[in-house]
MARPA-592736 format. One record per atom (N, C-alpha, C): x, y, z; atom name; residue in one letter; residue number from 0. Coordinates in pm, whole numbers. Example, Ala and Ser with C-alpha at 12.3 -4.5 7.8 and 13.67 -1.06 7.14 Angstrom:
2
1319/-569/780/N/A/0
1230/-450/780/CA/A/0
1320/-330/780/C/A/0
1285/-225/708/N/S/1
1367/-106/714/CA/S/1
1290/3/787/C/S/1
This chain:
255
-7763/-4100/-2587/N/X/0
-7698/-4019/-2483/CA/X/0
-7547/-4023/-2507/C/X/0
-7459/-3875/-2518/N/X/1
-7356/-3888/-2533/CA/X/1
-7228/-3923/-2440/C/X/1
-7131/-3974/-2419/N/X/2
-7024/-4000/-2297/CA/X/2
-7000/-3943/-2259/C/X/2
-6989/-3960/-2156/N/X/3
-6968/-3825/-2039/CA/X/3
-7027/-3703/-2007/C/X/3
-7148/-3792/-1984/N/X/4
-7278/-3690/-1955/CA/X/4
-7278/-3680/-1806/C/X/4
-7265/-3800/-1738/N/X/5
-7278/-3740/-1630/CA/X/5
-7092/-3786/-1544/C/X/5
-6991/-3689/-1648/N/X/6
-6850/-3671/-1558/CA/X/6
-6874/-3558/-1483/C/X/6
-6804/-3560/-1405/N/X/7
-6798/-3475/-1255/CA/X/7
-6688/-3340/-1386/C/X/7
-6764/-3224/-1302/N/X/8
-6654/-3103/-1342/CA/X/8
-6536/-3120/-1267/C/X/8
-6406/-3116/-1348/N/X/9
-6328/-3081/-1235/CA/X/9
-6293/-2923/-1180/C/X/9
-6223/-2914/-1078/N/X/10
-6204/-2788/-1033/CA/X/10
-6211/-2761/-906/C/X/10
-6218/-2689/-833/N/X/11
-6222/-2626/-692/CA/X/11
-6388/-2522/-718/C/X/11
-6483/-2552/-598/N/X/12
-6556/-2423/-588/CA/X/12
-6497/-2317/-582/C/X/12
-6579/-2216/-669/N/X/13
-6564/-2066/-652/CA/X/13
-6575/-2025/-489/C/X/13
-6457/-1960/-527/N/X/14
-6370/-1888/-364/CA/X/14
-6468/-1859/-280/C/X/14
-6584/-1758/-300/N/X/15
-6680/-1745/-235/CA/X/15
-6709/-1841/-179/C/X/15
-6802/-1904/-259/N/X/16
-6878/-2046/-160/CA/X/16
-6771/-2089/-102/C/X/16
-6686/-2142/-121/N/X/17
-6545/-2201/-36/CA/X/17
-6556/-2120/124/C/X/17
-6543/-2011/72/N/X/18
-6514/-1925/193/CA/X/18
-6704/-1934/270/C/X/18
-6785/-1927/211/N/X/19
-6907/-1939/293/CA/X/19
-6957/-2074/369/C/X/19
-6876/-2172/296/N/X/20
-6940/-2293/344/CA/X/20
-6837/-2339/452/C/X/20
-6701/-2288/477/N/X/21
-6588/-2301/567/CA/X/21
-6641/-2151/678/C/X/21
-6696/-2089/643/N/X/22
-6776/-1990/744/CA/X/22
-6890/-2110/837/C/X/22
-6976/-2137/774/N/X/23
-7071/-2203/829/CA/X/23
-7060/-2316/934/C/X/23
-6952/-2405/851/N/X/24
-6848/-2530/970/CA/X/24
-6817/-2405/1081/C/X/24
-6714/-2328/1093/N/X/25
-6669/-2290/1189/CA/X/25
-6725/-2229/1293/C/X/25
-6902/-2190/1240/N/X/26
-7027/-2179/1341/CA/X/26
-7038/-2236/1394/C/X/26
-7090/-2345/1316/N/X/27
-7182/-2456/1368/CA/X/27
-7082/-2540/1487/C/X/27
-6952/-2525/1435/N/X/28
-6845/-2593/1579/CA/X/28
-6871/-2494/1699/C/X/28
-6827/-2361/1641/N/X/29
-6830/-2290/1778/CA/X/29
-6958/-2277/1862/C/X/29
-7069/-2338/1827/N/X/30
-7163/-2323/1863/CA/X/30
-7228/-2440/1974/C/X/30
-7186/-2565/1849/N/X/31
-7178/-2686/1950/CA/X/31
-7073/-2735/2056/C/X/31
-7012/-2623/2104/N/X/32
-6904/-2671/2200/CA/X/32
-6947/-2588/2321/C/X/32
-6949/-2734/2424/N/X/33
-7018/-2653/2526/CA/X/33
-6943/-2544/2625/C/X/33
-6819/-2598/2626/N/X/34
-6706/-2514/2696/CA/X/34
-6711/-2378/2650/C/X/34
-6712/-2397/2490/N/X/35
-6708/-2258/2428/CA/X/35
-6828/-2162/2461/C/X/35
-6918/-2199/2448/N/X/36
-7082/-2178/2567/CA/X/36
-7075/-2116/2655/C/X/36
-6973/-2180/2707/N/X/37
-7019/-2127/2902/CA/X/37
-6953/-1994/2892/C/X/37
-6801/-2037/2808/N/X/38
-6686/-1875/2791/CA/X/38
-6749/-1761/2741/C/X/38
-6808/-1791/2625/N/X/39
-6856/-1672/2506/CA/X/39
-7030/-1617/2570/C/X/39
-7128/-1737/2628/N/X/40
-7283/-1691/2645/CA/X/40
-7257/-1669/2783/C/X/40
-7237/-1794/2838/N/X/41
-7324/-1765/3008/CA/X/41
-7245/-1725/3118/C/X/41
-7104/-1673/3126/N/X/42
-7014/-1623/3180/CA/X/42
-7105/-1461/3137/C/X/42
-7064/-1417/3082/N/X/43
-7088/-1330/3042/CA/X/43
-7199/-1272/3088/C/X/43
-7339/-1345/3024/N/X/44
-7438/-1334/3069/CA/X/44
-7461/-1345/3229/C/X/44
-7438/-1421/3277/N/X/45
-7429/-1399/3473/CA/X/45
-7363/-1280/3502/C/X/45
-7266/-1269/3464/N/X/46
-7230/-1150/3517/CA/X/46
-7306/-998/3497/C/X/46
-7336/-996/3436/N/X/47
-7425/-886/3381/CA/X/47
-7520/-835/3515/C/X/47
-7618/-993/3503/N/X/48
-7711/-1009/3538/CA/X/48
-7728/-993/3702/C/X/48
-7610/-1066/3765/N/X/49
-7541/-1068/3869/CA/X/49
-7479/-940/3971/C/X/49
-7376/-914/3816/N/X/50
-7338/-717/3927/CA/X/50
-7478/-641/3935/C/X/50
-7559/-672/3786/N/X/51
-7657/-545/3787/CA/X/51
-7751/-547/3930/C/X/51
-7771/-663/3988/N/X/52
-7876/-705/4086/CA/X/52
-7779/-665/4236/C/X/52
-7688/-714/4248/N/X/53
-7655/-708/4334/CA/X/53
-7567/-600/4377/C/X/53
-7540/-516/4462/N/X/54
-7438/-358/4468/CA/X/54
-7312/-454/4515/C/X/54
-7202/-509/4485/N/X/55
-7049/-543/4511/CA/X/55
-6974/-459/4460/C/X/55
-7001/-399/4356/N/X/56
-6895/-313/4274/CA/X/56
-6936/-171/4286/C/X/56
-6841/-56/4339/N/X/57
-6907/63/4346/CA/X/57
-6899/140/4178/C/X/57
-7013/115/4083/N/X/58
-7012/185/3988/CA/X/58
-7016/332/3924/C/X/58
-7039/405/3996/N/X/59
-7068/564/4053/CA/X/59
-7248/599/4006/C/X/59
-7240/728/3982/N/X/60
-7348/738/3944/CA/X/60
-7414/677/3861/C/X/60
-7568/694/3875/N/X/61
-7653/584/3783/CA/X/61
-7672/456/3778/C/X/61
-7763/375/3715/N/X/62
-7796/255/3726/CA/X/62
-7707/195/3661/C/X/62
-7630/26/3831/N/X/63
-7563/-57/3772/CA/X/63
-7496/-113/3620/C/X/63
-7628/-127/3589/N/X/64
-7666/-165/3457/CA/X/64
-7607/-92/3308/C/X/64
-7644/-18/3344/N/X/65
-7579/149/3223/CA/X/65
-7421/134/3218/C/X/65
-7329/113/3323/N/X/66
-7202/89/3359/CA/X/66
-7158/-69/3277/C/X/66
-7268/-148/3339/N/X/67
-7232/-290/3337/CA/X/67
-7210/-358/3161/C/X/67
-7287/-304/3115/N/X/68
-7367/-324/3027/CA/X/68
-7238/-303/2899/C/X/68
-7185/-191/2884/N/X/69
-7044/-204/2789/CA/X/69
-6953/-266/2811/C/X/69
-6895/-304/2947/N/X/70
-6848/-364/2954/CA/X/70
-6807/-517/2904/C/X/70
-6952/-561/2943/N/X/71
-6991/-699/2939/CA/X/71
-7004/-734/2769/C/X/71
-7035/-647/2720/N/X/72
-6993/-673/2578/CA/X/72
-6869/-665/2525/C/X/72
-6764/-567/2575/N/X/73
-6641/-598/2540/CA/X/73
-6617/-737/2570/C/X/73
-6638/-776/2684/N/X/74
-6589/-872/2737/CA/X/74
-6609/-1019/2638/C/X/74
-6749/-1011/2564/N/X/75
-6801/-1070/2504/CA/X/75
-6707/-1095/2393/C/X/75
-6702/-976/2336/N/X/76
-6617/-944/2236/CA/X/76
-6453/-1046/2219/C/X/76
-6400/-1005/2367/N/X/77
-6284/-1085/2388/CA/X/77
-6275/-1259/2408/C/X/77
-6385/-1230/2471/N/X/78
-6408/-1426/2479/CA/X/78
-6454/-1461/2377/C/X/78
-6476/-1423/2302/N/X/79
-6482/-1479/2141/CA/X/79
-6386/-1473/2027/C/X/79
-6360/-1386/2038/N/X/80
-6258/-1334/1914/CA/X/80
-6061/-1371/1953/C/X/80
-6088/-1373/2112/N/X/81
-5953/-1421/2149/CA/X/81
-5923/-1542/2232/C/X/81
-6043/-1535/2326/N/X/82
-5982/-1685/2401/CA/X/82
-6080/-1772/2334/C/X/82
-6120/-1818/2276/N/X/83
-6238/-1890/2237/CA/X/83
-6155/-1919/2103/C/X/83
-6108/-1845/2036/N/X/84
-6016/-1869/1912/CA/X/84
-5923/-1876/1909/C/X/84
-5834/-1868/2018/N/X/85
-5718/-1898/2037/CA/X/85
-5697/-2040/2084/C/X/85
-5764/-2123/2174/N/X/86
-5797/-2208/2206/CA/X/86
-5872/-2366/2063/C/X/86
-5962/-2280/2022/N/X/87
-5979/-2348/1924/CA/X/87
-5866/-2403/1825/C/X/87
-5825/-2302/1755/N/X/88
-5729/-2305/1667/CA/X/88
-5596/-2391/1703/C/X/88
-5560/-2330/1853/N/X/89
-5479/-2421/1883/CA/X/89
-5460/-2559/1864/C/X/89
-5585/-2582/1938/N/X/90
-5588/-2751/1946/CA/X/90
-5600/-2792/1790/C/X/90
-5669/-2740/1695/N/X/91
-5700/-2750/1547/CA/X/91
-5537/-2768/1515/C/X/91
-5455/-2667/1530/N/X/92
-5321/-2671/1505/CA/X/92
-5254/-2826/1540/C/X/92
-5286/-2812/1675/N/X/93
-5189/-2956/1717/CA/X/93
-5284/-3111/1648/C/X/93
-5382/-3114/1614/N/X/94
-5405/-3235/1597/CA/X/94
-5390/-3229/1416/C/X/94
-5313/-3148/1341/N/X/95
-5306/-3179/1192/CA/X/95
-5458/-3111/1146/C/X/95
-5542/-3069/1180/N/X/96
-5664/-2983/1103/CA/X/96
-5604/-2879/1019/C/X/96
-5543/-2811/1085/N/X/97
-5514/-2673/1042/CA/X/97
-5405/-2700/866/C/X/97
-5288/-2786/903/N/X/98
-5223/-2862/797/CA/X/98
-5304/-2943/649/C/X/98
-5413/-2976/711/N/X/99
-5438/-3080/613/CA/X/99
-5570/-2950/547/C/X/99
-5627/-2864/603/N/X/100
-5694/-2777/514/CA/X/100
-5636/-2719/431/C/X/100
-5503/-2666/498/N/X/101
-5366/-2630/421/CA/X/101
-5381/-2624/297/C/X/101
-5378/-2809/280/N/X/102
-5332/-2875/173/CA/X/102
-5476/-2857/80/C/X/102
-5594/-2817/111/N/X/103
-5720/-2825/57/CA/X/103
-5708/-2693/-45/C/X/103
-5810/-2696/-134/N/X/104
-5823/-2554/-256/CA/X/104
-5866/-2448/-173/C/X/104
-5893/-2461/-24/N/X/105
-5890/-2318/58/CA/X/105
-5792/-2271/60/C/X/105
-5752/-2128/24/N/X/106
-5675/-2074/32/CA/X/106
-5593/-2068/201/C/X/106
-5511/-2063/280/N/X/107
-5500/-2049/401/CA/X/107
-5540/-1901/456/C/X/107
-5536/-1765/334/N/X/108
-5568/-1684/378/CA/X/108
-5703/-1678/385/C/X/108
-5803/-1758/285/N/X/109
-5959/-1764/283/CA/X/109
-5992/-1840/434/C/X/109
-5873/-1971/472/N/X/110
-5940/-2049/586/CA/X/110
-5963/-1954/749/C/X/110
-5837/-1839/713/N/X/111
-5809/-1746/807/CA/X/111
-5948/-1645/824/C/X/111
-6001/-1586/702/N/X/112
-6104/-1524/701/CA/X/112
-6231/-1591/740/C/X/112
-6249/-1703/689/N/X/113
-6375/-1792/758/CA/X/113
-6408/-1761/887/C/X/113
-6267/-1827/946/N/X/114
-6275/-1805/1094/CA/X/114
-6309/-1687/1204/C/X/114
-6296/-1584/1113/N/X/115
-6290/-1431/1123/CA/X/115
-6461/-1445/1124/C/X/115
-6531/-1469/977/N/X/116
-6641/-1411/1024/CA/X/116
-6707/-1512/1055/C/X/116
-6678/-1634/1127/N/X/117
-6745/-1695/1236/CA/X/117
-6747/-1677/1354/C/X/117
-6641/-1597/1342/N/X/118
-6637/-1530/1498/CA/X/118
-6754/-1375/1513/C/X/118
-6764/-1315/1432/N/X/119
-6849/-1228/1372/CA/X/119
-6999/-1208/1427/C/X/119
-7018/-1412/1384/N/X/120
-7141/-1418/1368/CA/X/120
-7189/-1474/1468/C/X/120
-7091/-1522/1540/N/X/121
-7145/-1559/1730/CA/X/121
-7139/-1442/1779/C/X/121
-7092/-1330/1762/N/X/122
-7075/-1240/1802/CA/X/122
-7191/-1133/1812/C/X/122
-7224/-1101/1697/N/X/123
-7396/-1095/1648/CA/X/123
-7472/-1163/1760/C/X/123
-7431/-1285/1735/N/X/124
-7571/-1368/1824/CA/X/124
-7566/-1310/2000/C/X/124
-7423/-1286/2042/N/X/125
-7383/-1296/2213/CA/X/125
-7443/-1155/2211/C/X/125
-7441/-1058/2129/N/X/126
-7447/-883/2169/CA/X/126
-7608/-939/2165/C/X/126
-7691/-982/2043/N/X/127
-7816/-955/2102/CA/X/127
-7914/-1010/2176/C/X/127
-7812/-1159/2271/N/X/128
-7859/-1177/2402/CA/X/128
-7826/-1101/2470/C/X/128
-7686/-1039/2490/N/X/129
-7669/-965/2615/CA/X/129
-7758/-790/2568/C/X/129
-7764/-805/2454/N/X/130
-7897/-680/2516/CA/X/130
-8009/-708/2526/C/X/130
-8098/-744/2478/N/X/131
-8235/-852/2516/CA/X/131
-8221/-808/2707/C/X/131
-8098/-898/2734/N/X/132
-8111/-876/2885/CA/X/132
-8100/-767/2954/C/X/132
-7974/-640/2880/N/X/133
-7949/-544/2946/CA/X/133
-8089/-428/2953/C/X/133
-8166/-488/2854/N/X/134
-8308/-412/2840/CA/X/134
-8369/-432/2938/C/X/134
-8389/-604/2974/N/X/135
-8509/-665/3096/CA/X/135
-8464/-590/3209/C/X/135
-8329/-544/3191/N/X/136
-8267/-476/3364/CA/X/136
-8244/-351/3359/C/X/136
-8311/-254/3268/N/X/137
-8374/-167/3253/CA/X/137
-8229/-118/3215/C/X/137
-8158/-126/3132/N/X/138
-8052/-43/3019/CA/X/138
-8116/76/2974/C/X/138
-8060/206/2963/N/X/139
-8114/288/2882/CA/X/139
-7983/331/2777/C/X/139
-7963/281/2674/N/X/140
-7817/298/2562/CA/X/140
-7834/480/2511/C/X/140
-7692/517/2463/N/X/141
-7707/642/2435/CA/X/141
-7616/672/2327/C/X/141
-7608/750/2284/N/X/142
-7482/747/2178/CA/X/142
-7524/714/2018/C/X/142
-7383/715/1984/N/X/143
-7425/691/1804/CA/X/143
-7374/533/1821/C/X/143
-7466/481/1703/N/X/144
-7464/334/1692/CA/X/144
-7346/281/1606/C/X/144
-7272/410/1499/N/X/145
-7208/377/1391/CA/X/145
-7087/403/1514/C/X/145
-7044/465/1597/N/X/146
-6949/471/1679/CA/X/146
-6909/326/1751/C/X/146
-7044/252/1799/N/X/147
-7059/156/1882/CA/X/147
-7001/39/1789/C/X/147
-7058/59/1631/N/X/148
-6989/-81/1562/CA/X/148
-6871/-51/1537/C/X/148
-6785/51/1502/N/X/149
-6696/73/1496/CA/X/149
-6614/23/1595/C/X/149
-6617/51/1704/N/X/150
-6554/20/1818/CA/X/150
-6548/-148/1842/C/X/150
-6697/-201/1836/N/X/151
-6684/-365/1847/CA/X/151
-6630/-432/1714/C/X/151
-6606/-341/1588/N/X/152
-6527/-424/1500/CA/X/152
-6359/-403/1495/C/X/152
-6312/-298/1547/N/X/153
-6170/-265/1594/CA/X/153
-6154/-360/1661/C/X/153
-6240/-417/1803/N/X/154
-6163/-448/1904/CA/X/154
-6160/-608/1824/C/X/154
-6245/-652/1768/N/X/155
-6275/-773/1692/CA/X/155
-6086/-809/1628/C/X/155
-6117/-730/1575/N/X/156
-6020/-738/1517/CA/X/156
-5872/-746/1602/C/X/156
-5880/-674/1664/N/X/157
-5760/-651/1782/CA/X/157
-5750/-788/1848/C/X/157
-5867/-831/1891/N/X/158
-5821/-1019/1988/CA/X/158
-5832/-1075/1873/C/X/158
-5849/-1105/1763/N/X/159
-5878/-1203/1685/CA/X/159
-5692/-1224/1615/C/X/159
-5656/-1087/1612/N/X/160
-5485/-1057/1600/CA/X/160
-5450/-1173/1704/C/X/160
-5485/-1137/1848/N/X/161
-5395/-1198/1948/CA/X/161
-5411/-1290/1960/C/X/161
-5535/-1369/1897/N/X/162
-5576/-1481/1945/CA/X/162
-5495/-1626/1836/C/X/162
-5519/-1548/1724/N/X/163
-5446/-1619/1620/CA/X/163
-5303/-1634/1628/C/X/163
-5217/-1518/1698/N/X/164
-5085/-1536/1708/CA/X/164
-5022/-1653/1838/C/X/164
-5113/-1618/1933/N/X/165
-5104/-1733/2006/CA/X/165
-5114/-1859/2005/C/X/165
-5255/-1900/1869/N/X/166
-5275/-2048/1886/CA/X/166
-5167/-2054/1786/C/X/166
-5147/-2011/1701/N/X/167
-4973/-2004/1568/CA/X/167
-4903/-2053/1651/C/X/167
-4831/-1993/1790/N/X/168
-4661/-2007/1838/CA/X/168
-4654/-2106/1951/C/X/168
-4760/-2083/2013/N/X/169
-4756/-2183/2148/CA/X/169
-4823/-2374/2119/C/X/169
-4770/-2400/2178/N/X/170
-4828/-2560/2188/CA/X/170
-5007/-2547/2259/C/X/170
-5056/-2657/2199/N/X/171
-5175/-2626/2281/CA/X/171
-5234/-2602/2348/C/X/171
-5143/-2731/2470/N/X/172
-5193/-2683/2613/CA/X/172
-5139/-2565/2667/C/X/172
-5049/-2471/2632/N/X/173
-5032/-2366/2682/CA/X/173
-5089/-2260/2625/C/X/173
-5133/-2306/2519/N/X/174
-5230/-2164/2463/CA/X/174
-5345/-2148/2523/C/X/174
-5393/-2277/2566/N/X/175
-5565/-2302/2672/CA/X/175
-5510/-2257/2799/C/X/175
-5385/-2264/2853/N/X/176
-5389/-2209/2983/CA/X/176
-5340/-2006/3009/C/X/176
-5292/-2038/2878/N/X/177
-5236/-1876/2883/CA/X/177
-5405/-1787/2821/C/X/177
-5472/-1840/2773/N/X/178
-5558/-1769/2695/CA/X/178
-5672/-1776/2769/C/X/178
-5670/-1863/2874/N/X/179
-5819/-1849/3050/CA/X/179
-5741/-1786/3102/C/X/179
-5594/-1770/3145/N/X/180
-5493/-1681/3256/CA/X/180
-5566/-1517/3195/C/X/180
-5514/-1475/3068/N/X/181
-5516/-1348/3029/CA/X/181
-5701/-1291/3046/C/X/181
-5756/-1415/2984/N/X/182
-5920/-1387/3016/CA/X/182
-5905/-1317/3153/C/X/182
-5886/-1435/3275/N/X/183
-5973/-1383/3336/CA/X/183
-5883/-1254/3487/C/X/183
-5748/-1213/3391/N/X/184
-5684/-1133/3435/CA/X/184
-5770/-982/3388/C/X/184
-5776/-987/3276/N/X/185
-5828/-898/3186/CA/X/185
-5987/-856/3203/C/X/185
-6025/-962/3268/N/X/186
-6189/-926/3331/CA/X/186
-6162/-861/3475/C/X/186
-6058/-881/3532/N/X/187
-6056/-836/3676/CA/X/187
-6044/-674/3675/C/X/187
-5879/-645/3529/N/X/188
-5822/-530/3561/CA/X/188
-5802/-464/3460/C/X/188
-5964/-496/3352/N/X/189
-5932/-426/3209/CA/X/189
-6040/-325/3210/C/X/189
-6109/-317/3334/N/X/190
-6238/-232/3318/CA/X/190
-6363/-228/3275/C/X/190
-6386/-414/3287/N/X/191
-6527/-437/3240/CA/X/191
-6576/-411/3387/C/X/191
-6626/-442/3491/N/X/192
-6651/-484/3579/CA/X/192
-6664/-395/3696/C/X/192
-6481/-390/3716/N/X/193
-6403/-216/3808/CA/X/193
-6369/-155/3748/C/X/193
-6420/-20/3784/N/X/194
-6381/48/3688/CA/X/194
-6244/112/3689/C/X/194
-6188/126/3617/N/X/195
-6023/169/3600/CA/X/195
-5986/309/3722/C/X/195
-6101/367/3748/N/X/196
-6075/489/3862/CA/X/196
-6048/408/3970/C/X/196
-6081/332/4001/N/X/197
-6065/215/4127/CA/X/197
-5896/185/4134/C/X/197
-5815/203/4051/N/X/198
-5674/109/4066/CA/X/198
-5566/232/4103/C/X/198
-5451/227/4115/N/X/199
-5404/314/4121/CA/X/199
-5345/413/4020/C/X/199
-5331/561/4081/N/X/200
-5287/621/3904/CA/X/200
-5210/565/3860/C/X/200
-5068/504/3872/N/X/201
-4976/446/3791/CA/X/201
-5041/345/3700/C/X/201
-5147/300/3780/N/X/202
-5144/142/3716/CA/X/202
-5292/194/3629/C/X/202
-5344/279/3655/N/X/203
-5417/341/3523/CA/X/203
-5355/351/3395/C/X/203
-5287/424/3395/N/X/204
-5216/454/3289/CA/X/204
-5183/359/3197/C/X/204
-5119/253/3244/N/X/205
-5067/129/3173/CA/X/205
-5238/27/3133/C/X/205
-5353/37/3230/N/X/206
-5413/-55/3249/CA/X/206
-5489/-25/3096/C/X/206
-5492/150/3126/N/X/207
-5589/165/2984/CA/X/207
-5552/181/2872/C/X/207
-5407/122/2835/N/X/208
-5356/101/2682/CA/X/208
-5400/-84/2649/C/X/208
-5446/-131/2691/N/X/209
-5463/-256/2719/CA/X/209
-5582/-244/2603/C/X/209
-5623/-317/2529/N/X/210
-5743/-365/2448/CA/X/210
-5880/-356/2492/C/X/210
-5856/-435/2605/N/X/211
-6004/-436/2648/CA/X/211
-6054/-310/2743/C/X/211
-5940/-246/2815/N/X/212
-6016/-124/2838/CA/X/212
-6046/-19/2782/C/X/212
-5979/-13/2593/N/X/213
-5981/62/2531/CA/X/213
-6136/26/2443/C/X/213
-6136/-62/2502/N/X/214
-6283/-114/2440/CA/X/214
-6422/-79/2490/C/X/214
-6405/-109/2665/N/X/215
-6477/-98/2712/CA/X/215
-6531/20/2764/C/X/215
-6414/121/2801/N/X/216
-6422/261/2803/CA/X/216
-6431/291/2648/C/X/216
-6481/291/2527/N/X/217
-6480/374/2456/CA/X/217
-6701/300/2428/C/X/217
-6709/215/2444/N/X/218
-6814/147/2450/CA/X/218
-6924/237/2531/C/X/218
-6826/237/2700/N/X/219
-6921/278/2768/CA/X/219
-6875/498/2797/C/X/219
-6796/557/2727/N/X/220
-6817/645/2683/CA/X/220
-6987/695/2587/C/X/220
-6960/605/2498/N/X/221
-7090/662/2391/CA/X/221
-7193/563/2480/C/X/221
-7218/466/2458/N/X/222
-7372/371/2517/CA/X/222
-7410/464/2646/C/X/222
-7303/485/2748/N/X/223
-7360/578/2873/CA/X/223
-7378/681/2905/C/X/223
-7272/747/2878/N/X/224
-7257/937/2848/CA/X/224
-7293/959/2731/C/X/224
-7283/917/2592/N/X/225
-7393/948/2465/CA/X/225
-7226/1056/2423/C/X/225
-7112/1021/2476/N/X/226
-7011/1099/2363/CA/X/226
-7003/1070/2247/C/X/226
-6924/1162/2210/N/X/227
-6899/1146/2048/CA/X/227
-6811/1071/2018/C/X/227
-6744/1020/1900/N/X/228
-6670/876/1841/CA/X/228
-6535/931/1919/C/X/228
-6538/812/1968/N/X/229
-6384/807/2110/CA/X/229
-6298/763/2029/C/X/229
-6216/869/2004/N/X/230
-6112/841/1870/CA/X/230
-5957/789/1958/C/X/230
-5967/821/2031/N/X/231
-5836/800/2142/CA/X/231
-5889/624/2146/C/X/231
-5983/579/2185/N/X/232
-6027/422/2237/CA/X/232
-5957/371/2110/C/X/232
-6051/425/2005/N/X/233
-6013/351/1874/CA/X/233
-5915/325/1802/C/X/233
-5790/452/1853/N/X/234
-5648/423/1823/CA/X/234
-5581/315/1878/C/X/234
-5615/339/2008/N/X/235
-5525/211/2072/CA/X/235
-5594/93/1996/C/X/235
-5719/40/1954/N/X/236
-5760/-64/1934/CA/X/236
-5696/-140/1761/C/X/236
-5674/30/1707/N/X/237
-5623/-13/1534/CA/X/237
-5470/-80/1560/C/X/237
-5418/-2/1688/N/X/238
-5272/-38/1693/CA/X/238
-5254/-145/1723/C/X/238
-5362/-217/1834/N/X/239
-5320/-338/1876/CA/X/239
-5396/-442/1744/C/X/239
-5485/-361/1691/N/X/240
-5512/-472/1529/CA/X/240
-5394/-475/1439/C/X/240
-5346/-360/1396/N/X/241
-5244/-409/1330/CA/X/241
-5095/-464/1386/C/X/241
-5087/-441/1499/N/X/242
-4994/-520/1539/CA/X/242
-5027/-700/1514/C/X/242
-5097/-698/1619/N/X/243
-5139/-850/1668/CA/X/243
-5212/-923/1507/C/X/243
-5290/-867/1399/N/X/244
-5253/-962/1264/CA/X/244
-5170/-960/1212/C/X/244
-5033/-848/1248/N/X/245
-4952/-819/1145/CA/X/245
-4844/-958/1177/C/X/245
-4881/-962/1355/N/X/246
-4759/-1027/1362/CA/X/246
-4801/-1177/1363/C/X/246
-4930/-1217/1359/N/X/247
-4980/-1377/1330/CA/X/247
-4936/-1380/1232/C/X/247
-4980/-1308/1159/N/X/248
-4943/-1338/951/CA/X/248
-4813/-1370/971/C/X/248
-4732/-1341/1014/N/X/249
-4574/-1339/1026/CA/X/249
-4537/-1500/1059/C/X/249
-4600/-1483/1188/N/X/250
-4497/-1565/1293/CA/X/250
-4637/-1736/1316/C/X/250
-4737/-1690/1264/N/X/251
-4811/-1818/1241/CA/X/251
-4752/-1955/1197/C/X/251
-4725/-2054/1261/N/X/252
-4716/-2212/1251/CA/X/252
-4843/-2288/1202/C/X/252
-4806/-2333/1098/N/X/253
-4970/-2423/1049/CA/X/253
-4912/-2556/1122/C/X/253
-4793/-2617/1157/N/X/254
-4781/-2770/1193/CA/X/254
-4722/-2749/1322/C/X/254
């Protein structure tokens, strides 16, 4: 047997696997955290379940549900991709994680993407509980489907911007308190829930350049009325994507 038969290769894994197996960690965390749970599944899920049953909210015509139902996935959308990752990251930031991967053969822009499609892939998982349910409560969806992903990968993209720039600039604990403040401001008066005809005209105007109502109204445009690709929703959503990664990439703090 010749020497150095069994030396270790040196090198870094190929980028891929790097990037798939730093995908998989950042599941399997977001998954086992129960806080993150309650924000991203069962918040969400109650509510659904909750307006659809009960009349508190005047939704207009048609079943609760049909209304409720885009919403609650934007919403989904946002508690994952922004407060759920903003929060994470943060604290990752302040305790040296984020630094010392840094220093690892992950690229920081590969560690950035991981995180991206771990957010992706809870995301996947939250849409097809919350339809599973919006079905049991008799949902009837309408529209084009390539419109619908379109729209949930804009807005993806759009909190995942904000979410990252926040856990970057702020200290921790203020990124966990600013990033439940904006949640659950943004559930009150972004148009998951009430609908934006409810507020006043001034405060329409401003309410629906906002992310999540550009989300949720363009969601529940096609899923309820069966319109065609809400190109107006989707603008606001590219603008606030390329803003909000343009300006993490920028202004991001790894220490």
């Amino acid at each position: 047997m010749s020497a150095g038969t069994y030396t270790p290769r040196p090198g870094a894994a190929p980028l891929p696997r790097m990037i798939a197996a730093q995908t998989a960690l950042e599941t399997r965390m977001l998954l086992r955290n129960g806080e993150q749970l309650l924000l991203t599944v069962v918040i969400p899920a109650l509510l659904l379940v909750l307006f659809s049953a009960v009349d508190v909210v005047d939704t207009g015509a048609g079943e609760p549900v049909d209304f409720l139902t885009p919403g609650v996935l934007a919403l989904a959308v946002m508690s994952t991709a922004f407060t759920g990752q903003a929060i994470a990251t943060g604290f990752e930031r302040r305790y040296g994680v984020l630094k010392r991967l840094g220093a690892s053969p992950l690229p920081r822009w590969a560690l950035m993407t991981a995180k991206t499609l771990a957010v992706l892939v809870t995301e996947v998982l939250q849409i097809v509980l919350l339809t599973v349910i919006a079905f049991a409560l008799g949902w009837s969806p309408q529209g084009n489907p390539f419109a619908v992903l379109l729209l949930l990968v804009l807005g993806t993209a759009a909190f995942s911007g904000l979410g990252l720039l926040m856990a970057g600039t702020l200290r921790a604990e203020a990124t966990l308190a600013a990033a439940n403040l904006v949640f659950l401001l943004l559930l009150v008066g972004g148009g998951v829930i009430v609908p934006l005809e409810k507020f006043p005209d001034a405060a329409q105007s401003v309410l629906g350049l906002l992310p999540i109502a550009a989300l949720s109204d363009g969601l529940r445009d096609v899923l309820q009325h069966g319109a065609p690709t809400p190109w107006g929703d989707l603008g606001i959503l590219a603008v606030w994507a390329a803003a909000g990664l343009g300006a993490a990439a920028r202004f991001f703090r790894w220490e």
